[in-house]
PQR file with spaces between the fields and no chain letter, atoms N, CA, C, O and H, PARSE charges and radii, in Angstrom:
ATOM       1  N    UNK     1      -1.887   -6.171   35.789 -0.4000 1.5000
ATOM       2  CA   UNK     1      -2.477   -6.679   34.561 -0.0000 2.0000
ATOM       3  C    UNK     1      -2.182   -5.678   33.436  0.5500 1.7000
ATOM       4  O    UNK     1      -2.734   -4.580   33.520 -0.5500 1.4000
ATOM       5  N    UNK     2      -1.496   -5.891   32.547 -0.4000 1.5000
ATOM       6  CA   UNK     2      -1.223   -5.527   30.997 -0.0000 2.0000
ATOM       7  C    UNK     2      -2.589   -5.032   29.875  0.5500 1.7000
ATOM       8  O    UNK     2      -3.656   -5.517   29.500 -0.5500 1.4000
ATOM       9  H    UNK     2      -1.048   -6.782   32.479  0.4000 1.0000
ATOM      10  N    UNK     3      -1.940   -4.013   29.686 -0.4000 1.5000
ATOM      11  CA   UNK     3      -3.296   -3.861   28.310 -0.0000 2.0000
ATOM      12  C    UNK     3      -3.006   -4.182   27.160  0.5500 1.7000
ATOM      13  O    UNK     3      -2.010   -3.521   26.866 -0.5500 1.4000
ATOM      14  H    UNK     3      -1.072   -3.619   29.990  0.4000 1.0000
ATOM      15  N    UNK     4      -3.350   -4.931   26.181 -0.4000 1.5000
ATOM      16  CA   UNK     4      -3.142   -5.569   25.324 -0.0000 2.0000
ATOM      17  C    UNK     4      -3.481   -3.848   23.961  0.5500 1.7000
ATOM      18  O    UNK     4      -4.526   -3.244   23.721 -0.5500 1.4000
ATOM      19  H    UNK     4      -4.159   -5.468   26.420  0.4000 1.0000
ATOM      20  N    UNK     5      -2.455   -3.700   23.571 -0.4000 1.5000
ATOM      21  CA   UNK     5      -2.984   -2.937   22.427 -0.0000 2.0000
ATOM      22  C    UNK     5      -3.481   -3.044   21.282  0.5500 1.7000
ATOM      23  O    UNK     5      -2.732   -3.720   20.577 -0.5500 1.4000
ATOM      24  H    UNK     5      -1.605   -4.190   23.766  0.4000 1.0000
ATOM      25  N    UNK     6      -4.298   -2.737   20.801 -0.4000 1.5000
ATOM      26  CA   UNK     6      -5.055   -3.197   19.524 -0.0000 2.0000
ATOM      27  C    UNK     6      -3.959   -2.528   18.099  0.5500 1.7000
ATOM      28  O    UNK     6      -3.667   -1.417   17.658 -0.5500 1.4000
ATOM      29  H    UNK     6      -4.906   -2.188   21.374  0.4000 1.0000
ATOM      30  N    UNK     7      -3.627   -3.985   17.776 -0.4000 1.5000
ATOM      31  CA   UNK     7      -2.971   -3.326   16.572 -0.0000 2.0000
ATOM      32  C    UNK     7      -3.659   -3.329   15.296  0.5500 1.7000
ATOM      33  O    UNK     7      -4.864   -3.087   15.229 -0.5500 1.4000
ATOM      34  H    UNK     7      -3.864   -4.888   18.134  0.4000 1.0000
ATOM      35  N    UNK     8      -2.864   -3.624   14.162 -0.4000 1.5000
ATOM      36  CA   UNK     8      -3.378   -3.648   12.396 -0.0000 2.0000
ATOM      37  C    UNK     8      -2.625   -3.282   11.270  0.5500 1.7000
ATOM      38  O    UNK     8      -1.594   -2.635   11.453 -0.5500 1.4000
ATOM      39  H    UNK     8      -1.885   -3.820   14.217  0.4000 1.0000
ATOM      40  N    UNK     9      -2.911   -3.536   10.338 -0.4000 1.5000
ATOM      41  CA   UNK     9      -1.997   -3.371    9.587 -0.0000 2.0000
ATOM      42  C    UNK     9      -2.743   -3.116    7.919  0.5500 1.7000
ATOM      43  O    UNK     9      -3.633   -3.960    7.814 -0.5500 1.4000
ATOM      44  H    UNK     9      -3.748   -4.062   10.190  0.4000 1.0000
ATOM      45  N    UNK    10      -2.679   -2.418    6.878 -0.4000 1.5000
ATOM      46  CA   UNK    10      -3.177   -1.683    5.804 -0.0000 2.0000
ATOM      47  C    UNK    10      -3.238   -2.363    4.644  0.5500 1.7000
ATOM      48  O    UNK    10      -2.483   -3.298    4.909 -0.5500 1.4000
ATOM      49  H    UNK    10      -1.957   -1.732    6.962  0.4000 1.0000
ATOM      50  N    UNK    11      -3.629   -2.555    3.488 -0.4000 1.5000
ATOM      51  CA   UNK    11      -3.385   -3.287    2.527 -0.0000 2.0000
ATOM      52  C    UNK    11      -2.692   -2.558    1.404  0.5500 1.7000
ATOM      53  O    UNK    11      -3.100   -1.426    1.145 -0.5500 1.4000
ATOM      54  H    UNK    11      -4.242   -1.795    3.273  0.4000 1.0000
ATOM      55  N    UNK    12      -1.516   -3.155    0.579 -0.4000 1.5000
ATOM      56  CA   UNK    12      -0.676   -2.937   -0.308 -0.0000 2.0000
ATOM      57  C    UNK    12      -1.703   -1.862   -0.864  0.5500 1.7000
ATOM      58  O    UNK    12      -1.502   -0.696   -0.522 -0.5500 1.4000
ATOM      59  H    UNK    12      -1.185   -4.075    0.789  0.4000 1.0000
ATOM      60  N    UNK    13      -2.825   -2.152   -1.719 -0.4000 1.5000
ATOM      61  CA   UNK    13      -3.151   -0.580   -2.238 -0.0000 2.0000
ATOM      62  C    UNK    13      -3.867    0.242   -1.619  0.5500 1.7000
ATOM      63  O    UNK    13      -4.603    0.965   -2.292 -0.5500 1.4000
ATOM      64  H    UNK    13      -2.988   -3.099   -1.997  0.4000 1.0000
ATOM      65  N    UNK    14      -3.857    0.373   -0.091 -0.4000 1.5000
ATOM      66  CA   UNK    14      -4.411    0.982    0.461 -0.0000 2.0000
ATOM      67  C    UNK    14      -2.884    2.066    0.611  0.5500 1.7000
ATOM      68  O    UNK    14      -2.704    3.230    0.253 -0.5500 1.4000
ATOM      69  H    UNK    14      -3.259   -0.214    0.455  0.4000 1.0000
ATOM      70  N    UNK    15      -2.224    1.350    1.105 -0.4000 1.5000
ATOM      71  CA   UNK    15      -0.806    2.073    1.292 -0.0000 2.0000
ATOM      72  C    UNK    15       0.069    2.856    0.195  0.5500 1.7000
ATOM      73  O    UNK    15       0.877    3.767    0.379 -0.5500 1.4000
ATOM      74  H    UNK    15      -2.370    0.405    1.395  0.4000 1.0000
ATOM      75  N    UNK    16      -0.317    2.250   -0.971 -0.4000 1.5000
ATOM      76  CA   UNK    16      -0.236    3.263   -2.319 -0.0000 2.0000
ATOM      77  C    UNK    16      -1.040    4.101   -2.637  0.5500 1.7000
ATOM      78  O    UNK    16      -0.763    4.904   -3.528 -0.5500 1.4000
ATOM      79  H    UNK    16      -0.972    1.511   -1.121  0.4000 1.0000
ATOM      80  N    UNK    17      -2.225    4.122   -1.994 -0.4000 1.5000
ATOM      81  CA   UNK    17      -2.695    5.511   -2.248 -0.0000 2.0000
ATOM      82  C    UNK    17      -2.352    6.166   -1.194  0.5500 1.7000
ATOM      83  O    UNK    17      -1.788    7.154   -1.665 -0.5500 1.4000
ATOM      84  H    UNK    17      -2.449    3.469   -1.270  0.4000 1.0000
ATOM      85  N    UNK    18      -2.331    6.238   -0.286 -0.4000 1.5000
ATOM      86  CA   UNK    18      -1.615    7.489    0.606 -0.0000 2.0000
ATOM      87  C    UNK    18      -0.221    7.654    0.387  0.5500 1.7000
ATOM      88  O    UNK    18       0.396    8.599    0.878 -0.5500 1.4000
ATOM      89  H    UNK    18      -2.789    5.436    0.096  0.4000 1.0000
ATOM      90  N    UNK    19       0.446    6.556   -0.511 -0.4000 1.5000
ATOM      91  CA   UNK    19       1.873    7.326   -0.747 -0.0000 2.0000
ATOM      92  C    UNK    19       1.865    8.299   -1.732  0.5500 1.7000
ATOM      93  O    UNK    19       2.689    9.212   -1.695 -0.5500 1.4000
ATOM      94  H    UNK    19      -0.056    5.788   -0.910  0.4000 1.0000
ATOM      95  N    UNK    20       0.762    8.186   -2.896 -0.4000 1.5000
ATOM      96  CA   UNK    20       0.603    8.709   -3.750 -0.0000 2.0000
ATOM      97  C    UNK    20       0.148   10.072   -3.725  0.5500 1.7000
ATOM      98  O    UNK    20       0.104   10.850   -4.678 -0.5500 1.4000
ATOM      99  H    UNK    20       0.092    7.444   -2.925  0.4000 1.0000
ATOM     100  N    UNK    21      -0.239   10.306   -2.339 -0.4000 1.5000
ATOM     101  CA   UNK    21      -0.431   11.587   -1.573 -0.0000 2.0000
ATOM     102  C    UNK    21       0.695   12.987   -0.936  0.5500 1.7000
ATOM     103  O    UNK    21       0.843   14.208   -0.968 -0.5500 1.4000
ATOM     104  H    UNK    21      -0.203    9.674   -1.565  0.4000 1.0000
ATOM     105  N    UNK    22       1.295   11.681   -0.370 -0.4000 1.5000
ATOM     106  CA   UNK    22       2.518   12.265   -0.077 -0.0000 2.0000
ATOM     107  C    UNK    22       3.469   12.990   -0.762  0.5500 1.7000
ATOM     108  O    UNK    22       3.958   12.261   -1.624 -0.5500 1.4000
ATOM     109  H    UNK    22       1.175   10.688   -0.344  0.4000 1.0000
ATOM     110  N    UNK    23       4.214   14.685   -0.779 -0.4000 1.5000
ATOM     111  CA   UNK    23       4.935   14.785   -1.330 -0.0000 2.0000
ATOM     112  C    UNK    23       5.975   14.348   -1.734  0.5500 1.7000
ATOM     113  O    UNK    23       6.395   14.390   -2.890 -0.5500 1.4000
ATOM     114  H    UNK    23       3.816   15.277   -0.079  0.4000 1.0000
ATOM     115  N    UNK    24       6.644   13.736   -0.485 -0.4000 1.5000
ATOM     116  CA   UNK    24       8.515   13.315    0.046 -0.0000 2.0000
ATOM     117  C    UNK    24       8.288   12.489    1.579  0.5500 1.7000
ATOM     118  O    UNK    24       8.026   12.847    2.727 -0.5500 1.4000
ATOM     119  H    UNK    24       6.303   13.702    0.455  0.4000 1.0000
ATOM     120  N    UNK    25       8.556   11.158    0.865 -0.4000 1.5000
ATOM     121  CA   UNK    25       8.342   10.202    2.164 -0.0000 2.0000
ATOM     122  C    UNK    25      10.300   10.644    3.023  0.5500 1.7000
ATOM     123  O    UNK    25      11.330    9.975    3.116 -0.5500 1.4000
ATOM     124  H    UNK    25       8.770   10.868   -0.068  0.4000 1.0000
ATOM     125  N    UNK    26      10.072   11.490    3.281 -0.4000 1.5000
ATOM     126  CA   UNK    26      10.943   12.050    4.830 -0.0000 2.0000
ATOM     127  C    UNK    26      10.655   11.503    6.286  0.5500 1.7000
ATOM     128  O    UNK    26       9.716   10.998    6.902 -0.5500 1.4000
ATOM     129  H    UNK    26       9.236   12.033    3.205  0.4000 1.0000
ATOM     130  N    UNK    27      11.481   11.738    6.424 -0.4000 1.5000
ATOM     131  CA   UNK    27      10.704   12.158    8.171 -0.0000 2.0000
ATOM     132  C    UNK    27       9.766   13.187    8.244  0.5500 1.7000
ATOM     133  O    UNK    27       8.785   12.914    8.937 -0.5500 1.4000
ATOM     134  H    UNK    27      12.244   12.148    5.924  0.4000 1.0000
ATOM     135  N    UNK    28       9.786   14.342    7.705 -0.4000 1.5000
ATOM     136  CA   UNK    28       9.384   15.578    7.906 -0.0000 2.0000
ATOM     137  C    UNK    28       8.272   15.469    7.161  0.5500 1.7000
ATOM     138  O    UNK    28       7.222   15.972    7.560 -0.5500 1.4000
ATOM     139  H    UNK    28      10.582   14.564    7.142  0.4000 1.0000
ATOM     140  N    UNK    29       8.360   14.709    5.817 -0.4000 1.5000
ATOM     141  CA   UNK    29       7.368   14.653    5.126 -0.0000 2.0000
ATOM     142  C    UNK    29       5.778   13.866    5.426  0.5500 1.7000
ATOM     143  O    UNK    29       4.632   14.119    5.054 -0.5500 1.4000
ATOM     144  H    UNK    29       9.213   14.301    5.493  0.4000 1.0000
ATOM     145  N    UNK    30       6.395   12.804    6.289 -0.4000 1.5000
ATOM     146  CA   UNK    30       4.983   11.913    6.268 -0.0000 2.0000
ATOM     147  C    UNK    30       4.800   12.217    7.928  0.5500 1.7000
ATOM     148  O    UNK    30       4.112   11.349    8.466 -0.5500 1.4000
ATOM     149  H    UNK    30       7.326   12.598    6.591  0.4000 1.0000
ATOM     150  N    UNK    31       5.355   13.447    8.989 -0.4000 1.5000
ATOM     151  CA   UNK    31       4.844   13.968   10.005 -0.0000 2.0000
ATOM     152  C    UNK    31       3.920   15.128    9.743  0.5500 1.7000
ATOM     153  O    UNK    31       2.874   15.386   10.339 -0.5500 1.4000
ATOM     154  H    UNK    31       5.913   14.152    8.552  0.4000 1.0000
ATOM     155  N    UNK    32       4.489   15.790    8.741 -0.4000 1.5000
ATOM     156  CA   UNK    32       3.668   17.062    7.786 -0.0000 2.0000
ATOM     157  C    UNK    32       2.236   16.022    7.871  0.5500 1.7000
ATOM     158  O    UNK    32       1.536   15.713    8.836 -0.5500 1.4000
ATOM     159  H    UNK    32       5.339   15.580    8.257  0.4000 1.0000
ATOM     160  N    UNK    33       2.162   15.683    6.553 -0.4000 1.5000
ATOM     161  CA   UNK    33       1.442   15.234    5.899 -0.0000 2.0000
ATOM     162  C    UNK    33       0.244   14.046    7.024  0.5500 1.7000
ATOM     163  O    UNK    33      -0.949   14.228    7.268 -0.5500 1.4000
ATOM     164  H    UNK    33       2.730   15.934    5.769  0.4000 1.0000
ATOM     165  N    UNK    34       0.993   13.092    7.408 -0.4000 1.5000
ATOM     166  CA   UNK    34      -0.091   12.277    8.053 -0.0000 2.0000
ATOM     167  C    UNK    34      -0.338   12.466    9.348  0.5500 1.7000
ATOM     168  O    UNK    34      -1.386   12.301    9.972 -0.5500 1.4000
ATOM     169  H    UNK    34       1.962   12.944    7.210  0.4000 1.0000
ATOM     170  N    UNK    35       1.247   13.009    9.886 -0.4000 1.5000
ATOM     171  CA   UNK    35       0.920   13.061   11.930 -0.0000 2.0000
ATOM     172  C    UNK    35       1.445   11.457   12.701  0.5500 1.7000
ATOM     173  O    UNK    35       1.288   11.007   13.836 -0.5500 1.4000
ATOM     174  H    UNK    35       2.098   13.143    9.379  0.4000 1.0000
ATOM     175  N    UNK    36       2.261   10.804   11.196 -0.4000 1.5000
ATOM     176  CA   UNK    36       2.625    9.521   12.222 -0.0000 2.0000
ATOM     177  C    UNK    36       4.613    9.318   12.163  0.5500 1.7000
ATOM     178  O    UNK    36       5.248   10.356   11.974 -0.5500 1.4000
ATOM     179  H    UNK    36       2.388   11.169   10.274  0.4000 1.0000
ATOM     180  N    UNK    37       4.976    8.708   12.240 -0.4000 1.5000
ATOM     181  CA   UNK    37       6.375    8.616   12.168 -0.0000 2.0000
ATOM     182  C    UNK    37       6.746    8.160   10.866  0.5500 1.7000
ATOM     183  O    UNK    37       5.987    7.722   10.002 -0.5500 1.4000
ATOM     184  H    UNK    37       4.461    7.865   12.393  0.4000 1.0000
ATOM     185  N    UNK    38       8.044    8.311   10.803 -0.4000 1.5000
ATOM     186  CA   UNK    38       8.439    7.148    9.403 -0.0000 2.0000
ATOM     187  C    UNK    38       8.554    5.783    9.628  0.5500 1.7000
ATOM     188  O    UNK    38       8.277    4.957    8.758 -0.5500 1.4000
ATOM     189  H    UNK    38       8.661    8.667   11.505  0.4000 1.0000
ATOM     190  N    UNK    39       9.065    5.403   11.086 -0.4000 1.5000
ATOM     191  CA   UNK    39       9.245    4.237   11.237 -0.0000 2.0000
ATOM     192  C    UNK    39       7.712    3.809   11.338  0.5500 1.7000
ATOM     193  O    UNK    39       7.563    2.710   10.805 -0.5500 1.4000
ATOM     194  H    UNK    39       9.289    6.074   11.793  0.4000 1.0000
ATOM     195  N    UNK    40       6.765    4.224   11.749 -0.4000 1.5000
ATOM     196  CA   UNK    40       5.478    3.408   11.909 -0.0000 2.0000
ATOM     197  C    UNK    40       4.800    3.082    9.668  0.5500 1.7000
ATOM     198  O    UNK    40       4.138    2.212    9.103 -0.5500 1.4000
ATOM     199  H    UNK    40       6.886    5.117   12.182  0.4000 1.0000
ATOM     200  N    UNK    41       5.660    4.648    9.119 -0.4000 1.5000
ATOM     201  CA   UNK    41       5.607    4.322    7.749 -0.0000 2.0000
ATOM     202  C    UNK    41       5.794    3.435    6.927  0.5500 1.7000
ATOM     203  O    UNK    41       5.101    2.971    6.021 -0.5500 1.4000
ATOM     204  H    UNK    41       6.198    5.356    9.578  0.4000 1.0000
ATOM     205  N    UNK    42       7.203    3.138    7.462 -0.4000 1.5000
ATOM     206  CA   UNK    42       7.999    1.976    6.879 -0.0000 2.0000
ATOM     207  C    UNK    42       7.349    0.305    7.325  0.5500 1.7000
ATOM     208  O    UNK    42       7.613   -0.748    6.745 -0.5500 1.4000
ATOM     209  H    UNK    42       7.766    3.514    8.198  0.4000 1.0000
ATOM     210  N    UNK    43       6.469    0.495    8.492 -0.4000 1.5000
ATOM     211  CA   UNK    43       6.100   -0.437    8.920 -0.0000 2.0000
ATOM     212  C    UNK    43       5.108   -0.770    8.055  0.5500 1.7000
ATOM     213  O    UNK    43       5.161   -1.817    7.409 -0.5500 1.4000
ATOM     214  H    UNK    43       6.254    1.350    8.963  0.4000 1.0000
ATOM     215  N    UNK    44       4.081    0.107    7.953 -0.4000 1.5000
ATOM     216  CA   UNK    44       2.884   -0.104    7.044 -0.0000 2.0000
ATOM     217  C    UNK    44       3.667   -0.664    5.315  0.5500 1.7000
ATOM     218  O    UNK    44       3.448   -1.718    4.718 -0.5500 1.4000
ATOM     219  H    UNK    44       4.037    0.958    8.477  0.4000 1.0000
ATOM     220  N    UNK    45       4.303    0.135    5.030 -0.4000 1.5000
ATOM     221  CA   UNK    45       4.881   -0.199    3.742 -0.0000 2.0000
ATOM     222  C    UNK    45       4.932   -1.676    3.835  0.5500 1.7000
ATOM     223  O    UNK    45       4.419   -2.409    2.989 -0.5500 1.4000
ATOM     224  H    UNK    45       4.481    0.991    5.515  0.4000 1.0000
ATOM     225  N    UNK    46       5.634   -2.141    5.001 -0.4000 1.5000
ATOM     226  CA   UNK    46       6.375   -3.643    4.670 -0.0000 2.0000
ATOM     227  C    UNK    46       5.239   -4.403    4.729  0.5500 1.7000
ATOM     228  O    UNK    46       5.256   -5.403    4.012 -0.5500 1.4000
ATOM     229  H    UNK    46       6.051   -1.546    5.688  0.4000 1.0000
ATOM     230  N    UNK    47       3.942   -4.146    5.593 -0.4000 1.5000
ATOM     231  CA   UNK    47       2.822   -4.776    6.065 -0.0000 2.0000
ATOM     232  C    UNK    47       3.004   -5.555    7.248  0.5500 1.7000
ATOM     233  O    UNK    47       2.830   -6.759    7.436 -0.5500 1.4000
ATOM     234  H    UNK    47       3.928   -3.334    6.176  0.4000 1.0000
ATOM     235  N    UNK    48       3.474   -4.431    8.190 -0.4000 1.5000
ATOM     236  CA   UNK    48       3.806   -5.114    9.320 -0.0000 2.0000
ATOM     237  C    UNK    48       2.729   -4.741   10.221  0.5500 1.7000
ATOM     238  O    UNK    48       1.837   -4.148    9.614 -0.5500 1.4000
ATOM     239  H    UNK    48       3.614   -3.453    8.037  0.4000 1.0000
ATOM     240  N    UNK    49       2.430   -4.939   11.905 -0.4000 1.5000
ATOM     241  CA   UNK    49       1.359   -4.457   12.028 -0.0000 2.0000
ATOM     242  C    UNK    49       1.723   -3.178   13.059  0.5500 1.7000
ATOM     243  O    UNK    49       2.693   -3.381   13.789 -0.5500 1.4000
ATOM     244  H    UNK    49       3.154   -5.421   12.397  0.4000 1.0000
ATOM     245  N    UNK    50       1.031   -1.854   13.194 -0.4000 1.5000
ATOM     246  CA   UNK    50       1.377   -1.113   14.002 -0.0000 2.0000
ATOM     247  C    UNK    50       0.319   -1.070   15.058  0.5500 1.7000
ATOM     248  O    UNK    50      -0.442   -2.025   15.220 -0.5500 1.4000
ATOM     249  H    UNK    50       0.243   -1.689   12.601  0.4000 1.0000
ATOM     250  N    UNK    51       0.245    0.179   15.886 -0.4000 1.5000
ATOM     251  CA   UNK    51      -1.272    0.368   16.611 -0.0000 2.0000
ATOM     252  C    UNK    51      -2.554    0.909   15.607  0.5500 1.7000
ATOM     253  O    UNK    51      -2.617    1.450   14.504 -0.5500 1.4000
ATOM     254  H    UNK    51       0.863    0.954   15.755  0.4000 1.0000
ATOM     255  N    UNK    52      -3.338    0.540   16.426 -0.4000 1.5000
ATOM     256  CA   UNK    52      -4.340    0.682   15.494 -0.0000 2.0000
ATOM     257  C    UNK    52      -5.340    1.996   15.684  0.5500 1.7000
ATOM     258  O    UNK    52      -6.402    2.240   15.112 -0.5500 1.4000
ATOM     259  H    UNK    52      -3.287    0.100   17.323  0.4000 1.0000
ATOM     260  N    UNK    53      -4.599    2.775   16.723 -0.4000 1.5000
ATOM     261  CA   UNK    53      -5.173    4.772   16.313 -0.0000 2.0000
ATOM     262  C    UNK    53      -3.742    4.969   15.486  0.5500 1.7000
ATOM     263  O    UNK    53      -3.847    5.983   14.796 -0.5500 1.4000
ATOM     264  H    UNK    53      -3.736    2.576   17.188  0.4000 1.0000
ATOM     265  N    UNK    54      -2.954    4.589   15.387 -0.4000 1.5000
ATOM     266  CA   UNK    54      -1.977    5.364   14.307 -0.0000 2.0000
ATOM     267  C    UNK    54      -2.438    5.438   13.020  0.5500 1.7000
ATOM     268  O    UNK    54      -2.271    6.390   12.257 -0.5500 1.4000
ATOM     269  H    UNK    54      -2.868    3.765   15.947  0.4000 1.0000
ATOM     270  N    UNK    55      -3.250    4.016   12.703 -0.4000 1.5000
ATOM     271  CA   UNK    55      -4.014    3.646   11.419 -0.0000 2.0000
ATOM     272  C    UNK    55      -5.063    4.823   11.037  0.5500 1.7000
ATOM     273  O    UNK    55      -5.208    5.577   10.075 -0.5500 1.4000
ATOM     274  H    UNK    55      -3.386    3.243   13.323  0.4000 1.0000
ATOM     275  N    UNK    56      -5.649    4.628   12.135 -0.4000 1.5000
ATOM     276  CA   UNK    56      -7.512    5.748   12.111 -0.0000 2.0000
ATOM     277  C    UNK    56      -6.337    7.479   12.369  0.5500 1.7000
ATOM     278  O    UNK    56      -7.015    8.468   12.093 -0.5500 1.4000
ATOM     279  H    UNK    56      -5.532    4.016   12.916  0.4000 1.0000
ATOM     280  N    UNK    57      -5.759    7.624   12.541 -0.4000 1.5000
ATOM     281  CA   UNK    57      -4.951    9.010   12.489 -0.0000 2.0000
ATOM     282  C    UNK    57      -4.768    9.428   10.521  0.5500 1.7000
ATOM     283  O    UNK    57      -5.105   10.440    9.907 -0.5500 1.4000
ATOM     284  H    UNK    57      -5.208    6.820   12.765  0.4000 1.0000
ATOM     285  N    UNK    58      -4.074    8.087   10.014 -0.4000 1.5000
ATOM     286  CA   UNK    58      -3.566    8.356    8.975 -0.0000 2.0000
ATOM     287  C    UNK    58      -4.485    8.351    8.316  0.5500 1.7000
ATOM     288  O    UNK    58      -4.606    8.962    7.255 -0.5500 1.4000
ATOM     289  H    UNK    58      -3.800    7.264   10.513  0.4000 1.0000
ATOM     290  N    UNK    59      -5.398    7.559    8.913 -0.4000 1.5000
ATOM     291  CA   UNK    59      -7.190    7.779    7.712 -0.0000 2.0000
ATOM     292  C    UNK    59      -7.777    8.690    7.876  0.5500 1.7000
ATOM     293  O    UNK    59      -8.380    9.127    6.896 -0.5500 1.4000
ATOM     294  H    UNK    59      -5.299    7.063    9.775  0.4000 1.0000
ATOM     295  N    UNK    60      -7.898    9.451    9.233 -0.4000 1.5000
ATOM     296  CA   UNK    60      -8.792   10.933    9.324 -0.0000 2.0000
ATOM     297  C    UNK    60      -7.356   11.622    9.099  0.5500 1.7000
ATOM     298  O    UNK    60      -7.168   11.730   10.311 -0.5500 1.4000
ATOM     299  H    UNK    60      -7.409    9.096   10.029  0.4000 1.0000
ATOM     300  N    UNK    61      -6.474   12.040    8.682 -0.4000 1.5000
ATOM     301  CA   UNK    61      -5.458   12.639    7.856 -0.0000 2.0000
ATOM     302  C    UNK    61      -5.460   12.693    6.363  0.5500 1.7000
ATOM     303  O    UNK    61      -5.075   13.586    5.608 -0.5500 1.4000
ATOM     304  H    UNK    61      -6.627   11.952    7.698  0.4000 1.0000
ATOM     305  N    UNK    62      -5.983   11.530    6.121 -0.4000 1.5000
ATOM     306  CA   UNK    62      -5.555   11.313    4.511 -0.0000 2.0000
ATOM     307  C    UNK    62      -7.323   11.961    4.009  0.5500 1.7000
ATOM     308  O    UNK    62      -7.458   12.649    2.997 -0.5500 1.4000
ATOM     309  H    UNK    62      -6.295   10.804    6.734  0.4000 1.0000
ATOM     310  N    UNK    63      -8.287   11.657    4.739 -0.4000 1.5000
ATOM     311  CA   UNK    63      -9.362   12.327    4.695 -0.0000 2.0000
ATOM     312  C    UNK    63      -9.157   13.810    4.374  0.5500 1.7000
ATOM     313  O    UNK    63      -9.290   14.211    3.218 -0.5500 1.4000
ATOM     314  H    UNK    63      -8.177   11.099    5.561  0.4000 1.0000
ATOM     315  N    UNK    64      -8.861   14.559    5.297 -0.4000 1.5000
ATOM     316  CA   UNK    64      -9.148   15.512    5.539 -0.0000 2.0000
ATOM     317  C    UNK    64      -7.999   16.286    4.672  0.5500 1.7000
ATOM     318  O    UNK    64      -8.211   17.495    4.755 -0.5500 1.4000
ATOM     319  H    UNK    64      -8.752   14.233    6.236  0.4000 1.0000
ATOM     320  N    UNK    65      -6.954   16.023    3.940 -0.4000 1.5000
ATOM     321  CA   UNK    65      -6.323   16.797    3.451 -0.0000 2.0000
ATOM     322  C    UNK    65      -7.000   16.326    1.756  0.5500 1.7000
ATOM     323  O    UNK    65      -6.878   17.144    0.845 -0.5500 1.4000
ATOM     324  H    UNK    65      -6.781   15.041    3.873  0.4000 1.0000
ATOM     325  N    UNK    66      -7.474   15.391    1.577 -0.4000 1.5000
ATOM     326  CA   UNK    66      -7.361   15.218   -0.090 -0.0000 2.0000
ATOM     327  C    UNK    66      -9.029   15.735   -0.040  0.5500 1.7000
ATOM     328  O    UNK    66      -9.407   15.760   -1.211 -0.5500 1.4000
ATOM     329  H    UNK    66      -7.574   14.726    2.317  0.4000 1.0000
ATOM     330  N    UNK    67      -9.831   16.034    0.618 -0.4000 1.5000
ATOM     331  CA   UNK    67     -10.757   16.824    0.531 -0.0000 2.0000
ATOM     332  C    UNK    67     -11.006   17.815   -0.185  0.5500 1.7000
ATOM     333  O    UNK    67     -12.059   18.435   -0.036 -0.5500 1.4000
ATOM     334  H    UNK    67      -9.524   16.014    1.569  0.4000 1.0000
């Protein structure tokens, strides 16, 4: 039996403000900065859906640095 992963996906200005965070959407840049990939980046950008601790990562990330 399969585990179904819980995914999700961000809303357009939710995703502009954490770009607006970001120095340099890199590779290097949004692993620095958030702790997730670019491709899971690019995903959110398009509003696609990823997993949904990558989401709660980039939110206790985006928390804890604009603090």
């Amino acid at each position: 039996m399969s585990r179904q992963l819980k995914m999700g996906t961000i809303s357009p200005e939710e995703f502009l403000q954490f770009r607006r965070h970001i120095p340099a959407v890199t590779k290097q840049g949004v692993m620095d900065t958030y702790r997730i990939s670019q491709h899971s980046w690019y995903k959110l950008r398009d509003g696609k859906p990823v997993k949904q601790d990558v989401i709660d990562r980039l939110r206790a990330r985006y928390a804890a640095t604009s603090a």
